[in-house]
Backbone bond lengths (Angstrom), bond angles and torsions (degrees), N, CA, C in turn:
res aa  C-N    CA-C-N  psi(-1)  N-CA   C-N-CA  omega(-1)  CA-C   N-CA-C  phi
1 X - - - 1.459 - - 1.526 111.08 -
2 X 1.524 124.75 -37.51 1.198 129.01 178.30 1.405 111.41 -58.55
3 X 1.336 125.76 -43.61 1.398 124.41 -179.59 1.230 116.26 -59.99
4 X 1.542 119.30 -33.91 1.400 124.29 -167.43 1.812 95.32 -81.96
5 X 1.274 118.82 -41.73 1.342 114.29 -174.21 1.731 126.17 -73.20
6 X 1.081 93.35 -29.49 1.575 112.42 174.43 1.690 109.86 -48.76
7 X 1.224 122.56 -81.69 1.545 110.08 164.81 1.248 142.37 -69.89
8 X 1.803 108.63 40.27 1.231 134.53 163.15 1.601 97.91 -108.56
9 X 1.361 109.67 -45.09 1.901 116.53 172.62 1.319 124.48 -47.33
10 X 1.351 97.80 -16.82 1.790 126.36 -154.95 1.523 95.70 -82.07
11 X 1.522 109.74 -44.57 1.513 116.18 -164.53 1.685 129.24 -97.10
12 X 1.893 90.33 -13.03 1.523 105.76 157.62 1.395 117.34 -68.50
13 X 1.430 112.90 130.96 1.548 132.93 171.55 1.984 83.96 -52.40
14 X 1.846 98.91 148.30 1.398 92.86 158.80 1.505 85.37 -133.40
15 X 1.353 99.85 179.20 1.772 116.24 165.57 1.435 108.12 -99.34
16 X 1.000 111.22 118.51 1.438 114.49 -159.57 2.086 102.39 -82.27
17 X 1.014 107.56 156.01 1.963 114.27 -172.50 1.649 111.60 -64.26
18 X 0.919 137.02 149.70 1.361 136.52 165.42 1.655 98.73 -56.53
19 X 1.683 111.74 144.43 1.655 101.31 -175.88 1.894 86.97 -88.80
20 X 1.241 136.76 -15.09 1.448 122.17 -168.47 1.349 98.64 -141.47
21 X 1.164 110.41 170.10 1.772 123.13 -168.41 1.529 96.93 -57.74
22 X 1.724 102.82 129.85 1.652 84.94 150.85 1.783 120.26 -100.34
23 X 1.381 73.93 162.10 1.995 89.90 -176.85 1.519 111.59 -66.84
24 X 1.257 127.29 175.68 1.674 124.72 178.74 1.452 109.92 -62.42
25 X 1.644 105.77 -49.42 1.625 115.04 -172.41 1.877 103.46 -60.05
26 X 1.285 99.76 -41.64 1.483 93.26 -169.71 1.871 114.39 -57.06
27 X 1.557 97.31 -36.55 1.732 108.84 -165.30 1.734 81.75 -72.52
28 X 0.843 122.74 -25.24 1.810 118.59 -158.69 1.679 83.48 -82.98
29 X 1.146 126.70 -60.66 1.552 123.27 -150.40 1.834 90.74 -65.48
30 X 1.307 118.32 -51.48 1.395 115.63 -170.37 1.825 107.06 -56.22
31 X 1.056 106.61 -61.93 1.987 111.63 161.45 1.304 91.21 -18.19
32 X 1.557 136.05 -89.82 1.152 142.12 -145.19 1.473 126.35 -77.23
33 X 1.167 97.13 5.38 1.649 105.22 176.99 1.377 102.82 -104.14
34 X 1.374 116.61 -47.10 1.568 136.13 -178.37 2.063 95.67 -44.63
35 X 1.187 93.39 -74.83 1.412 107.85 170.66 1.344 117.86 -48.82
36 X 1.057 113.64 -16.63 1.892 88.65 165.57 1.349 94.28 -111.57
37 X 1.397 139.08 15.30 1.491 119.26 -160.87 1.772 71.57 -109.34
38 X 1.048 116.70 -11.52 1.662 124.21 -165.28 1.815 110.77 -66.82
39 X 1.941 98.05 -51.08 1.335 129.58 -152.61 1.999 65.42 -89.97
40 X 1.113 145.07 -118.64 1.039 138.31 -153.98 1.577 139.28 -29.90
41 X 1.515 86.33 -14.06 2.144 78.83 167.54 1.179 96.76 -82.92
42 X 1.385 124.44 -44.12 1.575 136.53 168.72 1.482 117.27 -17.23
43 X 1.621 108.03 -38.12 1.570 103.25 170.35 1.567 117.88 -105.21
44 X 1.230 122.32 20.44 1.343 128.74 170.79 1.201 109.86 -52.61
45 X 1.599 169.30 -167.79 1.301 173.51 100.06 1.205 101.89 -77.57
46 X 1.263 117.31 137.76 1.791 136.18 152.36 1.592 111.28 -52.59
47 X 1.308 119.54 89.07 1.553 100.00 163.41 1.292 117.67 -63.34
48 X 1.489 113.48 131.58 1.295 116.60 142.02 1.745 93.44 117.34
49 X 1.190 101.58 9.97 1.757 108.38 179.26 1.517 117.72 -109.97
50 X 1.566 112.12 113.66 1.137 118.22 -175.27 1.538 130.62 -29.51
51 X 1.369 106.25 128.13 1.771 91.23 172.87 1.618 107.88 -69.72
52 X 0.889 145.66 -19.55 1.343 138.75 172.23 1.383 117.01 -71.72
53 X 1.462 118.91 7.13 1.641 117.30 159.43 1.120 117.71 -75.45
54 X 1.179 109.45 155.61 1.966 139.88 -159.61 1.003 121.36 -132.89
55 X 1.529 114.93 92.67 1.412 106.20 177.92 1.523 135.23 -79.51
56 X 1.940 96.20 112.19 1.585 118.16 -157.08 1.683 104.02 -61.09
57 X 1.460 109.54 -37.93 1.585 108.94 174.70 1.594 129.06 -104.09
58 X 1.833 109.29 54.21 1.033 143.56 -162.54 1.811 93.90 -66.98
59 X 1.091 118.99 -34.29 1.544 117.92 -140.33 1.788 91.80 -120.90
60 X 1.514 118.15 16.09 1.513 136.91 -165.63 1.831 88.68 -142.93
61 X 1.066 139.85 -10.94 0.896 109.27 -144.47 1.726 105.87 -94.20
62 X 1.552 123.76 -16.23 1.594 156.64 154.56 1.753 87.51 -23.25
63 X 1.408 84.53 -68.51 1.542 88.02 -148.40 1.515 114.31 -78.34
64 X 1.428 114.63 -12.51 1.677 125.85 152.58 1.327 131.80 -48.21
65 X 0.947 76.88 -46.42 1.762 108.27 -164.29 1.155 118.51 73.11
66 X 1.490 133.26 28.45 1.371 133.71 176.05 1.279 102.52 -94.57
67 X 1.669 110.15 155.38 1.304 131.46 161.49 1.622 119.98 -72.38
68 X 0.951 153.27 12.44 1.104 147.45 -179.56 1.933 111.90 21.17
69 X 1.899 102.27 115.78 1.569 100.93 -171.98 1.590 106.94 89.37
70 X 1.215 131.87 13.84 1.204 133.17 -173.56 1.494 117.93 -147.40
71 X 1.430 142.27 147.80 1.628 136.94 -175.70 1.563 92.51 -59.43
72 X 0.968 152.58 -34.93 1.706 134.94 168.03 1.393 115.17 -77.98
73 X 1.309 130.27 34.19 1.630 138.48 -177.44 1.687 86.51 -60.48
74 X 1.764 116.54 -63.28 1.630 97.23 -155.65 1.804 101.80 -91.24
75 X 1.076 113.39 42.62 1.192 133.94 175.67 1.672 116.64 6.49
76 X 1.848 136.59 -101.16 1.272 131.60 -177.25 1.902 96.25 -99.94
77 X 1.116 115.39 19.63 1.583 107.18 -170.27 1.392 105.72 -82.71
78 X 1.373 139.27 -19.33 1.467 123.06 -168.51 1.699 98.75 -88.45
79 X 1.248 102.62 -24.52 1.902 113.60 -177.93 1.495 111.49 -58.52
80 X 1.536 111.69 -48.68 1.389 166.65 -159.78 1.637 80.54 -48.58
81 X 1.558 89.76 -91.56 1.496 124.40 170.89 1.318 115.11 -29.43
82 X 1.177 134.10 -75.24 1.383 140.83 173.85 1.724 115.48 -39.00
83 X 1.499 114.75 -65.97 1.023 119.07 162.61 1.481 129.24 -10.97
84 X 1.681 111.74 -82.90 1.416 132.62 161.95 1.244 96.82 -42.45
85 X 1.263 144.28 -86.37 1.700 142.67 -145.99 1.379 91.46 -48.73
86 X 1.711 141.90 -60.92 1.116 141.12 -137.67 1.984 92.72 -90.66
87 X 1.102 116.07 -46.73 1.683 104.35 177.12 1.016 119.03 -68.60
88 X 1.771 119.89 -22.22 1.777 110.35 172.02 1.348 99.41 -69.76
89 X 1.385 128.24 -55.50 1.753 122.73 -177.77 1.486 102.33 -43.77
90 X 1.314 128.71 -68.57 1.622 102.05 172.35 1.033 159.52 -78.52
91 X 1.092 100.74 -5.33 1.443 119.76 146.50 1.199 135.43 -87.98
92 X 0.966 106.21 18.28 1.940 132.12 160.93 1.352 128.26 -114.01
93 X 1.466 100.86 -5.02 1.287 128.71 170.12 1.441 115.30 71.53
94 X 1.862 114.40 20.08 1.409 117.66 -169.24 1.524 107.14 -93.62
95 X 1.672 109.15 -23.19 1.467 112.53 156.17 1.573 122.68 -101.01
96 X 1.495 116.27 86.31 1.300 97.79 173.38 1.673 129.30 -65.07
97 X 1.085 99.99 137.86 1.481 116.22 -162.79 1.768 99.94 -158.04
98 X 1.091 126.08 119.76 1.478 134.85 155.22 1.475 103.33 -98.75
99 X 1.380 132.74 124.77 1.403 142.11 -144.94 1.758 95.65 -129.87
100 X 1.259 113.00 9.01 1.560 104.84 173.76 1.498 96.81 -106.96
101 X 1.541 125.58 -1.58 1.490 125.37 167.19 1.414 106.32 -84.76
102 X 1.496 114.03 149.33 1.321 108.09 -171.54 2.221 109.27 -73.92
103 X 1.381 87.48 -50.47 1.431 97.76 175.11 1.546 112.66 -34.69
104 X 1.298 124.33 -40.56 1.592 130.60 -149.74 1.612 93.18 -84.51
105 X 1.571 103.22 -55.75 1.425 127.82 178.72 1.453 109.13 -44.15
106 X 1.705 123.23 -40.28 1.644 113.03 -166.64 1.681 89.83 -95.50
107 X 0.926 135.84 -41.34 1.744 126.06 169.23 1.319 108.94 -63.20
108 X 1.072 154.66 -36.94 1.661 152.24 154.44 2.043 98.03 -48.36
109 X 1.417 122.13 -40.94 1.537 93.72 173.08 1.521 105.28 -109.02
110 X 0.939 97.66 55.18 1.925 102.52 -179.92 1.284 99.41 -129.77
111 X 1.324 130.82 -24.58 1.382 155.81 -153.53 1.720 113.96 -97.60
112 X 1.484 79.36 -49.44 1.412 110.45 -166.14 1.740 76.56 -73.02
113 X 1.165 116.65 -80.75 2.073 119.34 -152.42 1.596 87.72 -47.58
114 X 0.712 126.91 -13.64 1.726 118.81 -149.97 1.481 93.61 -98.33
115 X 0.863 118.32 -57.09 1.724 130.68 176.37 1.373 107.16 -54.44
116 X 1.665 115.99 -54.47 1.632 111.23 159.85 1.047 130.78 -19.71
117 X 1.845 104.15 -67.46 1.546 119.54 -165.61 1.647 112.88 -74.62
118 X 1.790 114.14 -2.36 1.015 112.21 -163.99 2.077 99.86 -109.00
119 X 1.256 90.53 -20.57 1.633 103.24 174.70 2.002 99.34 -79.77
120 X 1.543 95.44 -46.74 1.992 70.27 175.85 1.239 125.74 -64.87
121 X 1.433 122.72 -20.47 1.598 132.35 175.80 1.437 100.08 -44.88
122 X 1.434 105.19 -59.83 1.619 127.77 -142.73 2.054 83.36 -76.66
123 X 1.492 109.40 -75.04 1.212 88.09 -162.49 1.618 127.07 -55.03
124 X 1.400 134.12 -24.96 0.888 148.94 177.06 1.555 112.45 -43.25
125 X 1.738 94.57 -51.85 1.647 101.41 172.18 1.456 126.97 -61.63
126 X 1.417 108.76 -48.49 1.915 127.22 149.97 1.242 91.46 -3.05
127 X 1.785 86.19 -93.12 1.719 93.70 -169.25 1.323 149.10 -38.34
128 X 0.905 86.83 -40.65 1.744 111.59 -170.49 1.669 79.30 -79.94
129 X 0.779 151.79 -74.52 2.104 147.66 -122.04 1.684 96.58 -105.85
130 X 1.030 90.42 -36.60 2.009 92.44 162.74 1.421 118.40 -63.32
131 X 1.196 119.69 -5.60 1.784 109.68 -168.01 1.543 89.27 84.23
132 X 1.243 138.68 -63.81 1.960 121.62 -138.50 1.066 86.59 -67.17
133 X 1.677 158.39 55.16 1.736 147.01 106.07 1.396 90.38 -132.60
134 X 1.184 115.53 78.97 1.878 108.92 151.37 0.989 110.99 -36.97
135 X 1.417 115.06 132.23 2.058 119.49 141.56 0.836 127.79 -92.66
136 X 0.875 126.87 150.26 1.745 142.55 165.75 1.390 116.38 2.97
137 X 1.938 92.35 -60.12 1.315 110.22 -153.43 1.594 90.97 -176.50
138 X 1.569 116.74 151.14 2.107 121.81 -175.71 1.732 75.76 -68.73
139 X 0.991 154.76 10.90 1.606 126.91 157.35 1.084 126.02 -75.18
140 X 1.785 108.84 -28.85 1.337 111.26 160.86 1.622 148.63 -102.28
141 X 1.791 80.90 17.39 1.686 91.08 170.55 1.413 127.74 -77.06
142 X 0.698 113.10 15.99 1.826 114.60 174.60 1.863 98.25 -118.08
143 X 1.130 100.67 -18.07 1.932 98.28 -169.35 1.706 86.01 -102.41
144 X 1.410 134.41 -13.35 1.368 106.81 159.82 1.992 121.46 -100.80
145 X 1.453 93.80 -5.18 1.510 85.54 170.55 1.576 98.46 -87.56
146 X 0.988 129.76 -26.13 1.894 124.45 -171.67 1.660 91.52 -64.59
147 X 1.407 111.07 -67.63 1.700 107.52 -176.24 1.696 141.02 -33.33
148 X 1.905 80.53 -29.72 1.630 98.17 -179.05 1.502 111.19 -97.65
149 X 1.301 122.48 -32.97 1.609 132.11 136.80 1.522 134.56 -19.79
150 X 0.987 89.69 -70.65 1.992 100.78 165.25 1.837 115.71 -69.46
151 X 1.220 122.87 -41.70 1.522 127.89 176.91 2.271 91.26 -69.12
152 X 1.251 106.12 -42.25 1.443 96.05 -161.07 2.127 90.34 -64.71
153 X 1.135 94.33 -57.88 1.657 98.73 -176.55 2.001 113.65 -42.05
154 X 0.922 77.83 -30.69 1.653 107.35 -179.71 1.812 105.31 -50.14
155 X 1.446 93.82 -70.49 1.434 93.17 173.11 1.397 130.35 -81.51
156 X 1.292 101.72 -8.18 1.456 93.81 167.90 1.235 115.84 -72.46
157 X 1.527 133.62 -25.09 1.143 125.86 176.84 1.589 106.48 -63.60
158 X 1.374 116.79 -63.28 1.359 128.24 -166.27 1.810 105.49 -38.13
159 X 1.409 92.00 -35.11 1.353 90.99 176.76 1.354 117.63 -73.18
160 X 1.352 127.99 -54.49 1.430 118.66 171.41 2.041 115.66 -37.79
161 X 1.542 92.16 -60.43 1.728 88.22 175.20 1.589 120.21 -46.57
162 X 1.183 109.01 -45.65 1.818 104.19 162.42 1.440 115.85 -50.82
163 X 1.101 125.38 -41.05 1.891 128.13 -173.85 1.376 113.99 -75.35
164 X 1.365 109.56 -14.34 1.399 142.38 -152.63 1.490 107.36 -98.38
165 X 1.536 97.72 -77.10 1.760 107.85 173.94 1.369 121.05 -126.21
166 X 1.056 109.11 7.33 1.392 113.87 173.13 1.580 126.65 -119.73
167 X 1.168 120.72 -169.77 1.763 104.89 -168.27 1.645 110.18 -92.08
168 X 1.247 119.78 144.84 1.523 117.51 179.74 1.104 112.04 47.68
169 X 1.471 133.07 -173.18 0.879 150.07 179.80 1.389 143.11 -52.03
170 X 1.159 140.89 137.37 1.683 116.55 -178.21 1.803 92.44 -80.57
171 X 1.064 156.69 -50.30 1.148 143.94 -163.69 1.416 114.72 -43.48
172 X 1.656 82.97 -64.05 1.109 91.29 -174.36 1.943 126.74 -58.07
173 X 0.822 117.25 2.06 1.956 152.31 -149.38 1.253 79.55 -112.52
174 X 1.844 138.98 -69.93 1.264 111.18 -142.49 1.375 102.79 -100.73
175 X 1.647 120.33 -13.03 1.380 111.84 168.71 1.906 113.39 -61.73
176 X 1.198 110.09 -39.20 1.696 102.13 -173.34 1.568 105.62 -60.98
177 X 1.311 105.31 -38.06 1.489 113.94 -163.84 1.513 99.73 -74.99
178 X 1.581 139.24 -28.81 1.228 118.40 -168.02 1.852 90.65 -88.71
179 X 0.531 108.43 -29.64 1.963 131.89 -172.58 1.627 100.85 -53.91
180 X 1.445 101.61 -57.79 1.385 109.65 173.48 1.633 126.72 -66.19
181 X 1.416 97.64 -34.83 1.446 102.34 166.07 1.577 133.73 -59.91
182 X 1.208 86.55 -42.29 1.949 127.76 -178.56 1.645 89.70 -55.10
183 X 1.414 110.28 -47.89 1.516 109.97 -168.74 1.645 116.13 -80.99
184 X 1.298 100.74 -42.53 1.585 112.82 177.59 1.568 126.00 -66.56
185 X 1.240 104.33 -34.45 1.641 112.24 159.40 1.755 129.07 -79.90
186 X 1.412 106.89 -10.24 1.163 108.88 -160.46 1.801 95.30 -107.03
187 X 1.577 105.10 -24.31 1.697 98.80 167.77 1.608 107.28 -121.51
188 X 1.106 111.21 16.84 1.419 99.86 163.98 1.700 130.32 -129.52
189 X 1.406 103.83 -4.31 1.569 123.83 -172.32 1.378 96.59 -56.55
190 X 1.574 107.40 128.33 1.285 112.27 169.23 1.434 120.62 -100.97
191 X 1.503 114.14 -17.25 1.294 106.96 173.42 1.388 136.25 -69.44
192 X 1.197 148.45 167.22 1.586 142.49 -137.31 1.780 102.82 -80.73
193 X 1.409 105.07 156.43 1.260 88.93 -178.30 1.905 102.62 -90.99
194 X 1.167 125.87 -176.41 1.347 135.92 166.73 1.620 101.46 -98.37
195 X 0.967 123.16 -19.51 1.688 90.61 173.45 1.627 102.44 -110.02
196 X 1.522 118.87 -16.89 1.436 94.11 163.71 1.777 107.01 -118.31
197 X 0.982 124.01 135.44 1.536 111.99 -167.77 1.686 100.78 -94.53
198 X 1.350 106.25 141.84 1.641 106.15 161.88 1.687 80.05 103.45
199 X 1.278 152.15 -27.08 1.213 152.24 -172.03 1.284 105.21 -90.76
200 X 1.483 139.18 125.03 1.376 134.01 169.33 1.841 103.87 -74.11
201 X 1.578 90.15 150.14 1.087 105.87 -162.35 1.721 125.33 -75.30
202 X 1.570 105.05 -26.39 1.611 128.55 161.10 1.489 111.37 -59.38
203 X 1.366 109.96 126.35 1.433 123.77 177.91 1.727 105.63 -39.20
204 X 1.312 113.24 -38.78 1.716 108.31 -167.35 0.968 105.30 -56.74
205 X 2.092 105.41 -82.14 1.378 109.55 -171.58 1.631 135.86 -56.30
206 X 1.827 97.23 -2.01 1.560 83.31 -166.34 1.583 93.32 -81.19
207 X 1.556 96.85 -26.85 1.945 110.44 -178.61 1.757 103.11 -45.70
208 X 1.143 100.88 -71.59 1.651 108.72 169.89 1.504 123.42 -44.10
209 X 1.085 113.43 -57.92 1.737 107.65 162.18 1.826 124.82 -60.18
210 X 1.135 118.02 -19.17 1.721 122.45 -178.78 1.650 82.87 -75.09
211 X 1.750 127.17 -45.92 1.142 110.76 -137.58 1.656 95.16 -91.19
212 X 1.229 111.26 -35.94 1.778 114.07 161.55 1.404 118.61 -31.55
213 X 1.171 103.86 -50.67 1.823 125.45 -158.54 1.167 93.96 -69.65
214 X 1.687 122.00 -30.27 1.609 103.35 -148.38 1.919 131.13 110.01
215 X 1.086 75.46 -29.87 1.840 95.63 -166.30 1.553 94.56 -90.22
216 X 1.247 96.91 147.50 1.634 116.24 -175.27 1.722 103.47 -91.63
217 X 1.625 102.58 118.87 1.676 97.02 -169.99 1.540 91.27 -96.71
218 X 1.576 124.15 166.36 1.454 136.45 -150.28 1.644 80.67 -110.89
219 X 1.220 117.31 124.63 2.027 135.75 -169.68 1.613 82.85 -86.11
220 X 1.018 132.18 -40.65 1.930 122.58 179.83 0.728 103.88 -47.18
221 X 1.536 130.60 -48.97 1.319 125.79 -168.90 1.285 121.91 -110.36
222 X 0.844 133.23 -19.44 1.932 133.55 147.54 1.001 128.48 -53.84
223 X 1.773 110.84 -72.61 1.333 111.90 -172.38 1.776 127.80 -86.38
224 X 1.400 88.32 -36.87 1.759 84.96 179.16 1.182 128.79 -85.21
225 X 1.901 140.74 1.35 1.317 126.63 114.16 1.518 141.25 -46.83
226 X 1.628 102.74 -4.78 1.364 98.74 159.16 1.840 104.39 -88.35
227 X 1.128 99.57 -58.71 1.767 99.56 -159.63 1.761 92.46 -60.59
228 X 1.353 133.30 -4.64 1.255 115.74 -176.45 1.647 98.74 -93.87
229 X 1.284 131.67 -29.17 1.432 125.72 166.22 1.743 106.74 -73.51
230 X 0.884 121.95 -39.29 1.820 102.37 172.59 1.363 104.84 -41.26
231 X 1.735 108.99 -69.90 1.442 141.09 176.61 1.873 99.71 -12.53
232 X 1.366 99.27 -73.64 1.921 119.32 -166.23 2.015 82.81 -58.75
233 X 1.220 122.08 -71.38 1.581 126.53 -168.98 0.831 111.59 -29.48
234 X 1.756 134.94 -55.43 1.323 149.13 -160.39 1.773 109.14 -77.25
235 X 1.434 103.83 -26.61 1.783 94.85 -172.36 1.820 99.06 -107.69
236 X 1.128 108.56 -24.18 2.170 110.89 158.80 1.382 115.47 -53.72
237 X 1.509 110.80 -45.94 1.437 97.20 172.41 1.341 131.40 -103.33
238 X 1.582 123.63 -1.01 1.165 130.73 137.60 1.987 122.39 -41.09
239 X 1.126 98.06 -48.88 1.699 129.63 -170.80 1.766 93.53 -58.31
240 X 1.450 109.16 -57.97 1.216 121.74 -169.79 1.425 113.26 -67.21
241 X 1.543 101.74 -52.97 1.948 102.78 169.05 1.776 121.12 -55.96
242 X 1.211 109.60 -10.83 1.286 112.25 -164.06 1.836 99.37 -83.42
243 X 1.233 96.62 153.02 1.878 108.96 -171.96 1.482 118.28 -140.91
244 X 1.223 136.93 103.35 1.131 144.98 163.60 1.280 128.93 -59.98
245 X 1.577 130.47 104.42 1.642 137.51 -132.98 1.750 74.89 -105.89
246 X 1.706 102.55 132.69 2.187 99.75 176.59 1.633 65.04 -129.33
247 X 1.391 90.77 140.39 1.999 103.91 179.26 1.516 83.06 -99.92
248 X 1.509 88.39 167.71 1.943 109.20 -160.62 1.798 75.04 -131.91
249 X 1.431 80.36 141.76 1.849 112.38 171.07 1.392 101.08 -119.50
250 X 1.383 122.33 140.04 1.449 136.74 136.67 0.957 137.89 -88.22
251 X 1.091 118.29 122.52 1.896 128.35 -167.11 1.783 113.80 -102.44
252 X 1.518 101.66 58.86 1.461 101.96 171.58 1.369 132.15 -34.71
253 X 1.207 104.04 -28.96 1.760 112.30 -144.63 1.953 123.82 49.03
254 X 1.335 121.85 178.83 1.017 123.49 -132.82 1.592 109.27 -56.75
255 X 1.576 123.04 -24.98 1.079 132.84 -166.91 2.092 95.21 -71.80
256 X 1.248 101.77 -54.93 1.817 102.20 -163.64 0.842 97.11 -67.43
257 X 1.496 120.08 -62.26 1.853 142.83 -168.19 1.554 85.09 90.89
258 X 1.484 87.75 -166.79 1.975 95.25 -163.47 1.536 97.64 -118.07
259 X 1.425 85.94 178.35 1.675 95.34 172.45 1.476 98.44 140.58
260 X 1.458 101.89 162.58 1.543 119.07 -170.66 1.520 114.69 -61.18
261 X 1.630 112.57 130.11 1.688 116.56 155.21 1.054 124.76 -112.68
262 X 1.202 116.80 27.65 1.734 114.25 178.57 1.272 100.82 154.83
263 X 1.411 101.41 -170.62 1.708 140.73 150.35 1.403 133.03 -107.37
264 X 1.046 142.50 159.51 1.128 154.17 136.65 0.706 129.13 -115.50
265 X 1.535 126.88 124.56 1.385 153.74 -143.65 1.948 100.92 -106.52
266 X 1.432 104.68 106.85 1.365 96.53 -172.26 2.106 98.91 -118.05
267 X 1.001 126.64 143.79 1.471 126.96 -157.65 1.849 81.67 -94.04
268 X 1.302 94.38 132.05 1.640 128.62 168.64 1.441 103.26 -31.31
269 X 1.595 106.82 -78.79 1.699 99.04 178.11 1.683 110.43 -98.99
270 X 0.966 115.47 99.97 1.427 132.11 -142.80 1.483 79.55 -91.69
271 X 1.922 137.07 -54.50 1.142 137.00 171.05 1.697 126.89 -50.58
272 X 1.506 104.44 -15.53 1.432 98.31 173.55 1.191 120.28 82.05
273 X 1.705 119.78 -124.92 1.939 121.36 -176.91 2.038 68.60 -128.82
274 X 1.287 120.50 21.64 1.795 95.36 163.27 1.167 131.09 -69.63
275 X 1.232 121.82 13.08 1.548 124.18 -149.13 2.445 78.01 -109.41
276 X 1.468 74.24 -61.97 1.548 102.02 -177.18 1.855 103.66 -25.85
């Protein structure tokens, strides 16, 4: 199978390695370019996609990181996807692969992008032929699966260049960043809301303007989605600092004899948002 896949590997663009260490500023400047090149495909529009579409995975979409209505609609999911499929095969032992060899390691991420680029094809089409991205009109079903195709391929690169030269992960990069956005507009937007006009639309100011005005603002809806995200913040990163000590035995035999050399320090949610 490797032979046959290899000059398919041949024809994927890669991001090629830094040839020398990078410095902090450098991994920081690359982060920050990625990330706005991130926030701006993000506002691209789908030509040719109905305004009467609905986004069915509205309440998924945080943890995607897609824009919904935009070439990043299926956002980190084909990566997502690939990922899982390729670690259950080896770790099921149906793909052998030892991944501390380098050889095994560059066909395990050749495999991996390849499977990506082949899950954004696929879901794109889903979407689009399912109804969940109406078009216009069947004239524009091939110009909205190509759009969502190229933005999905799109980020897979961005993501490699983050793994590449920048810090951690690109996934992991566009979930905080849509997450963060999600949060920053939703308690700080000052512009008017659409269902009440003349009211800014961010939980603060509209809180602050009802209370200027006079008008009694509703605490269900102001204040306790804020104090309930402190609330969720405060026990995630407690959760996260937390470490589970597994003591280590040595098994000399008769000359050492046994007995304890330590701990190991294993982190509480050791799985992370992988479950998620």
């Amino acid at each position: 199978m490797r032979e046959k896949l290899d000059p398919i590997f041949s024809i994927i663009p890669e991001v090629k390695r830094p040839e020398y260490r990078q410095t902090f500023k450098e991994k920081l400047k690359w982060t920050g370019i990625i990330l706005i090149l991130y926030f701006f495909l993000g506002q691209i529009p789908l030509y040719g996609l109905s305004p009467t579409a609905v986004d069915q995975f509205a309440q998924l979409r945080a943890v995607i990181a897609g824009n919904f209505g935009s070439i990043l609609t299926l956002g980190i999911g084909p990566i997502v996807s690939a990922s899982i499929i390729l670690q259950l095969l080896v770790g099921g032992k149906l793909l052998k692969l030892d991944l501390s060899r380098h050889e095994d390691k560059a066909f395990f991420q050749g495999t991996q992008k390849l499977l990506a680029i082949i899950f954004t094809v696929f879901e794109a089409a889903i979407l689009v032929l399912t109804g969940a991205l109406a078009p216009l009109s069947s004239a524009f079903t091939g110009i909205l699966i190509l759009q969502m195709t190229i933005g999905g391929v799109l980020i897979i690169f961005l993501d490699e260049v983050v793994s590449k030269w920048g810090f951690g992960s690109g996934v992991g990069l566009f979930i905080a960043a849509g997450v963060s956005q999600e949060i920053m507009v939703g308690a700080f937007n000052p512009l008017p809301s659409p269902a009440q006009p003349g009211v800014p639309a961010g939980r603060i100011p509209g809180f602050l303007y009802l209370l200027a005005t006079g008008q009694s603002p509703d605490i269900q809806y102001y204040i306790i989605p804020i104090l309930a995200l402190i609330f969720v913040f405060l026990i995630v990163v407690y959760a996260e600092s937390m470490r589970v000590e597994i003591p280590l035995t040595m098994g000399g035999g008769k000359r050492w004899g046994r007995g304890p050399i330590g701990k190991y320090p294993l982190r509480f949610v050791y799985a992370s948002n992988m479950p998620v």
